[in-house]
N, C-alpha and C positions, 0 to 999 in steps of 0.2 A: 767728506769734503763738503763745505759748508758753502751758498751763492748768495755772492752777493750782488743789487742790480744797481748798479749807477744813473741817477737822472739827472744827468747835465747834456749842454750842448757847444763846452769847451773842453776841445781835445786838449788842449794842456793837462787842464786837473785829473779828464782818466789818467794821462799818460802816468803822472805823479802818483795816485792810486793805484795804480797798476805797478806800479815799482815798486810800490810799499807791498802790495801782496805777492810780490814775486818768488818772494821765499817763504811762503807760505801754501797751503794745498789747497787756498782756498778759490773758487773760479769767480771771474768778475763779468756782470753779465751787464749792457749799457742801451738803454733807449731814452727816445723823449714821448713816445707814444702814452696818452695816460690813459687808455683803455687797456693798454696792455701789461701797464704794473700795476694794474688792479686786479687781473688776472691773473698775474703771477701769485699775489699774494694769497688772492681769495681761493686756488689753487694749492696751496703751499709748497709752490714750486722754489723758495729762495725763502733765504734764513734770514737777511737783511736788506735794507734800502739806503742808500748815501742820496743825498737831495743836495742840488747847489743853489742856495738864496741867489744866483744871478742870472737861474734860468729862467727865460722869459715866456717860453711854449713847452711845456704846461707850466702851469703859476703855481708853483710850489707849493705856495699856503693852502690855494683853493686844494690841490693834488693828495696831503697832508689828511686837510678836513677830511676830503670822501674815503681816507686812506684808514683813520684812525678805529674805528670800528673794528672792520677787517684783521688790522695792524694786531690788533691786542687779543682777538680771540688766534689767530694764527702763531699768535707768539713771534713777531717780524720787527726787531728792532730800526728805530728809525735815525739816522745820525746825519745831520746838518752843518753842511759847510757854511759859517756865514763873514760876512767882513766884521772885523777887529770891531769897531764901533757903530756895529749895529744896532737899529733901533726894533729891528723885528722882533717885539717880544711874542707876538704871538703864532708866530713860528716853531720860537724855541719852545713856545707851550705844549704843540706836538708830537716836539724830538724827544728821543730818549736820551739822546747824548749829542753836542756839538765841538768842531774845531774853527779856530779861527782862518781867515787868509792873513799873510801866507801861508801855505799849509806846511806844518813841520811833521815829518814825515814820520819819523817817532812814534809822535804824540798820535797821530792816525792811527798807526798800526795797533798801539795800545789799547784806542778808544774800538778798535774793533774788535781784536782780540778779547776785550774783557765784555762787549756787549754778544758777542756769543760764545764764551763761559757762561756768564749768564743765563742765555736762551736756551743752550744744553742743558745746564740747572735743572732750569722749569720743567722743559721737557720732558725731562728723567722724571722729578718730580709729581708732574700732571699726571703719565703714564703709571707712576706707583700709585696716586690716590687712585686712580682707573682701575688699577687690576685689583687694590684691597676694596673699592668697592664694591667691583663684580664678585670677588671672594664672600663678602659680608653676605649681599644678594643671594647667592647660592645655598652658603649657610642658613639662612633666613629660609630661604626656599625648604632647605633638608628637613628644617624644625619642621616651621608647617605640614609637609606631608608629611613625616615622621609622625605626627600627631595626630594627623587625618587617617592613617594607616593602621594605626594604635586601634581606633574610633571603628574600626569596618570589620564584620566575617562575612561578607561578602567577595567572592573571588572574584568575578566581572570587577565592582565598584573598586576592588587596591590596585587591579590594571587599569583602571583609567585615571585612578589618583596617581600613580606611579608614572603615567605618562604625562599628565597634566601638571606633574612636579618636574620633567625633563621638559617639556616646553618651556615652561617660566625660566628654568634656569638655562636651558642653552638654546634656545629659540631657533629650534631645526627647524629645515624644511622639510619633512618626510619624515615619519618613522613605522615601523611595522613592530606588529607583537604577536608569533605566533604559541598558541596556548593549547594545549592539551588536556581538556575539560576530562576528556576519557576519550577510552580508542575510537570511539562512535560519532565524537563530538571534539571536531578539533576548529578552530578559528584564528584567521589572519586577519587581526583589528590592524588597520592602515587612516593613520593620522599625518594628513598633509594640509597643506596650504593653496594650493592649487590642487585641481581635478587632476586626474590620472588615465592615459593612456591604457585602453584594453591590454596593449603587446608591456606597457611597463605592469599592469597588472597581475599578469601570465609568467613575466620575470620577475615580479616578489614573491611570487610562489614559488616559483624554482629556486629562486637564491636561496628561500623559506628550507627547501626541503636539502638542500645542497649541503646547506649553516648544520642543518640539525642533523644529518650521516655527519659530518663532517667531529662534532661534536663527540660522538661515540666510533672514533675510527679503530680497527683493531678491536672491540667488543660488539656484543650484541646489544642492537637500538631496540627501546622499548616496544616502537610500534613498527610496523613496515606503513610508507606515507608515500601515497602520489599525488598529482593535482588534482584529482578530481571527490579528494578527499579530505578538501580543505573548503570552510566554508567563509565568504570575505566580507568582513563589518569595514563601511567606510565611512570616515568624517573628513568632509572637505569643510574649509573654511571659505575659501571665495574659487569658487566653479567656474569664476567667466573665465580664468588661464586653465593651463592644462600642464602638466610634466611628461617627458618622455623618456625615454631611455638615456637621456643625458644625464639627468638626476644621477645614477650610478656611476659615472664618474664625482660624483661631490665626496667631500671627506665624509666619513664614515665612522660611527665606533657599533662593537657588538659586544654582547653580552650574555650567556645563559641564564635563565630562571629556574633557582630549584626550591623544594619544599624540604629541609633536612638533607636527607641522601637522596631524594628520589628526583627523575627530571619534571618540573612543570613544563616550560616553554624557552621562549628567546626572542631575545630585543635588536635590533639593529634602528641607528635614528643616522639621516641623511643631512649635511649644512655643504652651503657652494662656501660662508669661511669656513677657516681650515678649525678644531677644534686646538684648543690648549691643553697645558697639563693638566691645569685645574678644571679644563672641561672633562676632559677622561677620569678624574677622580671623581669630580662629582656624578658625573652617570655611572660609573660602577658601584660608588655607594646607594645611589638609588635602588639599581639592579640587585644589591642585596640585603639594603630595606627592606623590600616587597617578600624577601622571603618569607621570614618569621609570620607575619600579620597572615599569610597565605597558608603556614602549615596550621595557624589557630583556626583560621576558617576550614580546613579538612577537617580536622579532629572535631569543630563542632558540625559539622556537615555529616560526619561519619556516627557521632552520638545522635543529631537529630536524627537521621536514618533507622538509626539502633533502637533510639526510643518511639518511634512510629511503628518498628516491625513489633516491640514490646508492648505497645498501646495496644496492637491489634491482638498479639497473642492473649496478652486480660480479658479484649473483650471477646474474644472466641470463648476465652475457659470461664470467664461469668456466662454466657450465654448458654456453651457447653453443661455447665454446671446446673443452670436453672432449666434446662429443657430436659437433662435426666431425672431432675428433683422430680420435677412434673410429671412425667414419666411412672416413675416409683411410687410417687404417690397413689394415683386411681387405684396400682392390684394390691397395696398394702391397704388402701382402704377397704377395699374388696375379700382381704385376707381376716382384716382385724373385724370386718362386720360377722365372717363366718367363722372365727374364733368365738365372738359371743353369744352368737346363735346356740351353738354347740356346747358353750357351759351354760347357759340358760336351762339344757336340755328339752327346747326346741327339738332338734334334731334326732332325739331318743336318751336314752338313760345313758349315764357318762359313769363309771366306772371310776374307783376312787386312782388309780395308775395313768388311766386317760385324763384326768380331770388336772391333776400334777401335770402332765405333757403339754395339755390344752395349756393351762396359765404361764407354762413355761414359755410356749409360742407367744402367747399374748405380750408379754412383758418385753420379749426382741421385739415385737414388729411393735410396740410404742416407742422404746430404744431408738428402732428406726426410725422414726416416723420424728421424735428428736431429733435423730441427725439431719433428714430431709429436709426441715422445717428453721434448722441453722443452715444449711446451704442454699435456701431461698432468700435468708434474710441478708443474708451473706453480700449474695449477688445482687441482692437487690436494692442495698446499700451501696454500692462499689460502683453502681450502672448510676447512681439518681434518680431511683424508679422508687426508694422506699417514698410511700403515703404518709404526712402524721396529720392528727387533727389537734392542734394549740387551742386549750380554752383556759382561761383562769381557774383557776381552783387550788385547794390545799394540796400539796406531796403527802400529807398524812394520811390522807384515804388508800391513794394506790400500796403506802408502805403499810398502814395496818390490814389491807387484805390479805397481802403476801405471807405478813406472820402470823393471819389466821388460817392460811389454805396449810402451811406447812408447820403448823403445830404438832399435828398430831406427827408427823415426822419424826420433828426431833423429840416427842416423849417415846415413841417407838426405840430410839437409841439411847435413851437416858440423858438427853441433851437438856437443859436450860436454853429456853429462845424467849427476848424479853426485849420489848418494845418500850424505848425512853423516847416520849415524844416531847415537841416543846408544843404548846398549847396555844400558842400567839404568835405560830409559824405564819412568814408571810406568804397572802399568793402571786402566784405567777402564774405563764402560759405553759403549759406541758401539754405530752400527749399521754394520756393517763395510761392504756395498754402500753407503751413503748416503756414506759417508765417502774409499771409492772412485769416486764422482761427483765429487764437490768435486775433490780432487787430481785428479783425470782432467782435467778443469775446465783448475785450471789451469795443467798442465804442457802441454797442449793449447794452451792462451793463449799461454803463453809459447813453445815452437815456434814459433807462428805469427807471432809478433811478433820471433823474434829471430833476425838475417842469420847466412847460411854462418859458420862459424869463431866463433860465440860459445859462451856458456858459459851453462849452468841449473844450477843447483844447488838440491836437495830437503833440507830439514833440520829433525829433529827432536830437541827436548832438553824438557828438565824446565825450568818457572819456577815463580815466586811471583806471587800478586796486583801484588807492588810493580814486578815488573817488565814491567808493560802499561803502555806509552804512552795512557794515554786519553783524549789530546786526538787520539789516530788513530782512534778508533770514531766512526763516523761515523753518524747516524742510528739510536744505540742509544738506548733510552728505557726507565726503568722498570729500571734495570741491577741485579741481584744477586749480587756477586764472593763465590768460590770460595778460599778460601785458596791450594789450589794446581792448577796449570793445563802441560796438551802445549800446548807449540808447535810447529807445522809450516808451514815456510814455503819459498815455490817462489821464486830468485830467478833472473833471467834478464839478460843485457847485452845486451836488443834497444832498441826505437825510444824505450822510456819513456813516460811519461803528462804531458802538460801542468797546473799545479796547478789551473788552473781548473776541469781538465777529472776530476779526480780525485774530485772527492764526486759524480759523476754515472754511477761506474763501475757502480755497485750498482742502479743505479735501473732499469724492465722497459722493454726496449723501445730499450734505450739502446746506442748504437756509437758511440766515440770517433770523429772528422774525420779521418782521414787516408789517404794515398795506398796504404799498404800494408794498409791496414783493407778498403780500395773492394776492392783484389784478394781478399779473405780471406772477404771476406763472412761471414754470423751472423745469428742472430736478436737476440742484444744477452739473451740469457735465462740463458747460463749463470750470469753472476754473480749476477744478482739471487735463483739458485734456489740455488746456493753458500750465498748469505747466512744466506737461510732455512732451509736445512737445517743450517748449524752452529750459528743460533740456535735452533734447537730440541734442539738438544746443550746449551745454555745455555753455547756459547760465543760468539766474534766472530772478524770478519774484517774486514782493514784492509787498506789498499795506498799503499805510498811506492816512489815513482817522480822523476823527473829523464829528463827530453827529453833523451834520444838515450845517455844512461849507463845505462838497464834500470830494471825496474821487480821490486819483491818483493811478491807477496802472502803474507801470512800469517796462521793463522787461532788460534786458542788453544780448548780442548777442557778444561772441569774435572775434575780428579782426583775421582771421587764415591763415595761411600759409598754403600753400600745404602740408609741413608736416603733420600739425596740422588735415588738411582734411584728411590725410590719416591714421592717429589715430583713427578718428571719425571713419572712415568708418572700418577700422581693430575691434572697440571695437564693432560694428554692426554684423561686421561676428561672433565675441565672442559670443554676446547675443544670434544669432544663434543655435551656435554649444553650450551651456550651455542644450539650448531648444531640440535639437535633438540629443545630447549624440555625437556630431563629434570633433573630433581632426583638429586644424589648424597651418601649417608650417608654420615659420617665418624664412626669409632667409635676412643677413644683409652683405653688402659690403664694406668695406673700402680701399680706394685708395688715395696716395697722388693725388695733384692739377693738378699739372706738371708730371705728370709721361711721357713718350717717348711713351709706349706702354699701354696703356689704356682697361683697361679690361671691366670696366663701358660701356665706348664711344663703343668699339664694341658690347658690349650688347644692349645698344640704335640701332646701325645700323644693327640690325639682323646677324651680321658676325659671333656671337658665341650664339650659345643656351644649355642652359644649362638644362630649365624648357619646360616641355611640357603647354604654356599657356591655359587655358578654360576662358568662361565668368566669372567664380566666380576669376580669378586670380589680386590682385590690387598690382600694383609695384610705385613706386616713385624713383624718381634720384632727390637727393638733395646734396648740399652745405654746412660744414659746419666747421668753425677754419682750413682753410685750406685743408680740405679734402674732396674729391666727397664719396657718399656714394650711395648705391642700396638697396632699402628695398621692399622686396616682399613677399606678401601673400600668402598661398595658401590653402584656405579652403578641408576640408576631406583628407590630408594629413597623411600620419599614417608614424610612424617608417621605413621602409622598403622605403617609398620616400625621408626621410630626408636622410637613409641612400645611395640610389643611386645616390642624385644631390651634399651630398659629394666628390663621387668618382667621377663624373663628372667635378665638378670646377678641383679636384685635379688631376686628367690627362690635364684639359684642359690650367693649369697653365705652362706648361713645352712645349717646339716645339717639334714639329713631326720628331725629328732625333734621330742618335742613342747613341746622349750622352745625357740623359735622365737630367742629372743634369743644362742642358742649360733651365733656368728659362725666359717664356715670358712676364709673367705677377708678381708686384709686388704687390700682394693685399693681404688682414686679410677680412676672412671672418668667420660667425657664424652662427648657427642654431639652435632655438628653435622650443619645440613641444607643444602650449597650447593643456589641459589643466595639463601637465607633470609640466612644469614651468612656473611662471606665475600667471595674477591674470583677468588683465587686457593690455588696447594698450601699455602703457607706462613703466607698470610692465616687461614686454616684452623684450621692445627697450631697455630698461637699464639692462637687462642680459643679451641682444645680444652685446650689448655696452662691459660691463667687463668681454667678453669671449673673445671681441676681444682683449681688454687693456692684458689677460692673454697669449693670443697667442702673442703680441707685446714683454713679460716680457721675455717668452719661447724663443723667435727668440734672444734675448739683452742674 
């Protein structure tokens, strides 16, 4: 039933309108009051307004004007009775429709009739864009969190996304989310609007524990829960109201939270409106949103776990490992010193039976003392405890000592072992013993592996990046290529390696199957510490082989700059400080070529210090597009030094007079703090790099 209000103060014309709606359902409601059909409308008490151009209290037009506003956001059509030969046009400007006098009664009923068709229209209409908006809104809401959900393994951070996507979308008053971290650790996160009552407190807890028996009725609940085992996260928005128990009469939806089959928790959210359908769909699909993104955050919460118990168990058995080495060591020293005492005949005359027994001990307890000596280096690689010392030099020297110590060797077995060196090998930084292990390694390998009458051959030449095979690196990760690179490579025409059996040569622990292997026996360690020691040269090593036609290892070594050496050695203090939990400064200098007044060069000449140096401190001064640079290390570093050698460059940049703004030095400098920023050496240098390019952008 549709009302309509008449504002006249001639009972004839109601009477006449009122006859015209008399067979109609619609009610006529009649004043001249104009504070109070402004109330009506501003109210949306009435669907239309009839005005009679001849009333005189209130003044129609003026009533109109204050009316029209109102009128059109209420949707309140306005229909004017005026005389036949009216001159009120601006009357009719604020009607939506008019009849003349006399009034034909008809024509009335028509022009009412079709002015709220009309206003129903819109109605319906408005109401549709309204709900396809809230709909659109909702959606829009789904994506976002959806996406922020996607973004999280955090199980706190997807319940509060998950809630923070049901407020946006249905902007409750209230809601609780009780969660089951573990049986030890259970939480009632309560997001409201106003503060909350102790006693409605003490009833979300109860509803809490009510919801969740309720949940698993007729089975067994996963935990037994009472109140005092529950722990309350609250976010109020504005504290100065409060909610009470009345809240719990407001509409209501709920919801379980689970992870796959298993229970997490449970949602319930409070609104005084009542919700829609489209509210219950959208909060259900939130509700099972939040699953998925929750069971990826167990699973990695369950692997980080895993890999933390597995971290620790490494480092018990390197530990393990190098405390028994150690161990073993001192009474095998002890054993092999009185082993050669004893055939020295020190000890008395040795008998040609004892003398065989004696060499026979001797020869285990070196064995030994091999194996002890790869389980130190082992571990001691693994931990970031191995030492190297990088100096330039040729790779020819540490490789023609090796095939001088084991010559006699291989002519003991009828072997060929020949050294093709290149002559105009370039140098680099190695660690010359480290590098003498490796080729020990594997000219040792290759001996053992290859029958009377064969051939090893040692060779060393210069390459390019382009000429690495690198579908032969095997288990390299994380790779950084070197423009140019030694190769050194051992090959031999013994038993060969089977392909299956070739990506397994590297790996601890491991001895290739075969019969002449059973006789040679091993710990299976050298390669694996080969590997590791030349990738820490920030080279590689590979091996191609063929069953029964020989096998070649060979390993490549980057040609490095000082820079480069001072990478390696910055990524060494990293592996460090990973290992002992310390922080290291990295301090970056940028100065043109030519500059007049040289900040770098007086740093070189001790004339300006800036850094207090210790032995741990590695600095480098290099060259590069034009520019001198200063890069300095400085292990256990914290905040508090980066921030005082700050204020140090920047006093020391200006001269000692008293116009402060005379500049003596023209430099960009930066400083980072591993493990704040950062990954690794180079990770580093390239954010100290475009701190400086930012500081360059800042000065432009």
């Amino acid at each position: 039933m549709s009302k309509i209000l008449f504002v006249s103060d001639d009972e004839t014309k109601k009477n006449i309108i009122s006859k015209a709606l008399a067979k109609s359902t619609n009610a006529l409601l009649s004043t001249t009051d104009e504070q109070a059909v402004i109330n009506y409308v501003e109210k949306g008490q009435i669907d239309m307004i009839i005005v009679d151009e001849d009333t005189k209290e209130p003044d129609v037009l003026i009533l109109c004007k204050k009316l029209h506003s109102a009128a059109i956001k209420a949707n309140v059509a306005i229909l004017a009775v005026v005389n036949q030969n009216t001159d009120n046009t601006e009357l009719l400007k604020f009607a939506n429709v008019y009849v003349t006098k006399p009034i034909n009664e008809k024509i009335l009923t028509s022009c009412i009739n079709g002015s709220l068709k009309l206003k129903k229209a819109i109605d319906t209409l408005s109401m549709n864009n309204n709900e396809l908006a809230k709909s659109l809104y909702q959606l829009d809401v789904l994506y976002n969190t959806s996406t922020q959900l996607a973004g999280s393994l955090d199980k706190q951070k997807l319940i509060n996304i998950m809630i923070d996507g049901l407020e946006k979308s249905l902007s409750f008053s209230l809601s609780y989310v009780l969660v089951f971290n573990d049986e030890h650790n259970i939480d009632l996160i309560i997001n409201s609007l106003y503060g909350i009552s102790p006693r409605l407190e003490h009833s979300l807890k109860l509803r809490a524990i009510l919801s969740y028996r309720a949940l698993f009725d007729k089975k067994r609940i996963p935990y037994d829960l009472n109140v005092n085992d529950i722990k309350v996260i609250k976010n109020i928005k504005q504290p100065i109201e409060e909610y009470d128990l009345n809240i719990l009469k407001f509409d209501n939806l709920f919801a379980p939270i689970n992870i796959g089959e298993k229970f997490f928790g449970l949602i319930e959210v409070f609104r005084e409106n009542d919700y829609s359908q489209e509210d219950t769909t959208c909060f259900q699909t939130l509700a099972r949103q939040v699953s998925l993104p929750l069971e990826n955050a167990s699973l990695y919460e369950e692997i980080k776990n895993t890999n933390t118990k597995l971290e620790k168990l490494e480092r018990l058995k390197s530990e393990f490992i190098s405390i028994v080495s150690h161990e073993l060591r001192t009474p095998l020293t002890a054993i092999k010193n009185s082993l050669e005492i004893c055939l020295s005949g020190k000890a008395g005359e040795v008998s040609s039976i004892t003398d065989k027994f004696l060499n026979m001990a001797k020869r285990n307890v070196t064995r030994l003392s091999g194996i002890i000596n790869d389980l130190l280096d082992l571990s001691k690689v693994e931990a970031g405890k191995m030492d190297f010392k990088f100096e330039k030099t040729s790779i020819n020297t540490p490789v023609e000592f090796i095939k001088n110590t084991f010559e006699n060797v291989a002519k003991d077995k009828k072997i060929d072992l020949i050294f093709e060196k290149e002559e105009n090998i370039a140098q680099t930084y190695i660690d010359t013993q480290r590098i003498e292990q490796v080729v020990s390694n594997l000219v040792s390998n290759a001996i053992k592996f290859t029958n009377e009458n064969g051939k090893i051959i040692i060779k060393t030449e210069n390459i390019t990046e382009k000429d690495i095979d690198k579908s032969l690196l095997i288990g390299a990760e994380n790779i950084t290529f070197y423009p140019n690179y030694i190769k050194v490579s051992v090959k031999d025409s013994g038993i060969g390696i089977a392909p299956e059996d070739q990506k397994k040569v590297f790996d601890q622990f491991q001895q290739i199957e075969n019969s002449l292997n059973r006789q040679t026996g091993g710990t299976g360690l050298g390669l694996p510490i080969a590997k590791q020691l030349i990738e820490a040269h920030k080279g590689f090593i590979w091996v191609e082989s063929e069953l029964n036609r020989g096998t070649t290892f060979s390993f490549v070594i980057p040609v490095l700059t000082e820079k480069d050496k001072f990478l390696i050695d910055f990524d060494k203090d990293i592996a460090k400080a990973k290992t002992c939990g310390h922080t290291i400064l990295f301090l970056l200098v940028e100065e043109d070529k030519n500059t007049q007044s040289s900040f770098i060069k007086d740093i070189k000449e001790d004339k300006i210090s800036i850094i207090r140096k210790t032995a741990n401190t590695k600095e480098i001064y290099y060259e590069e597009n034009g520019k001198n640079y200063l890069a300095i290390t400085m292990p256990e570093a914290d905040k508090f030094a980066q921030s005082f050698i700050e204020k140090k460059i920047d006093s020391t940049l200006y001269c000692e007079e008293e116009n402060t703004d005379s500049k003596k030095y023209d430099i960009l400098y930066s400083t980072v703090l591993f493990p704040d920023k950062g990954k690794d050496a180079r990770d580093l240098m390239e954010i100290a790099k475009d701190s400086l390019k930012s500081k360059v952008e800042a000065v432009l």
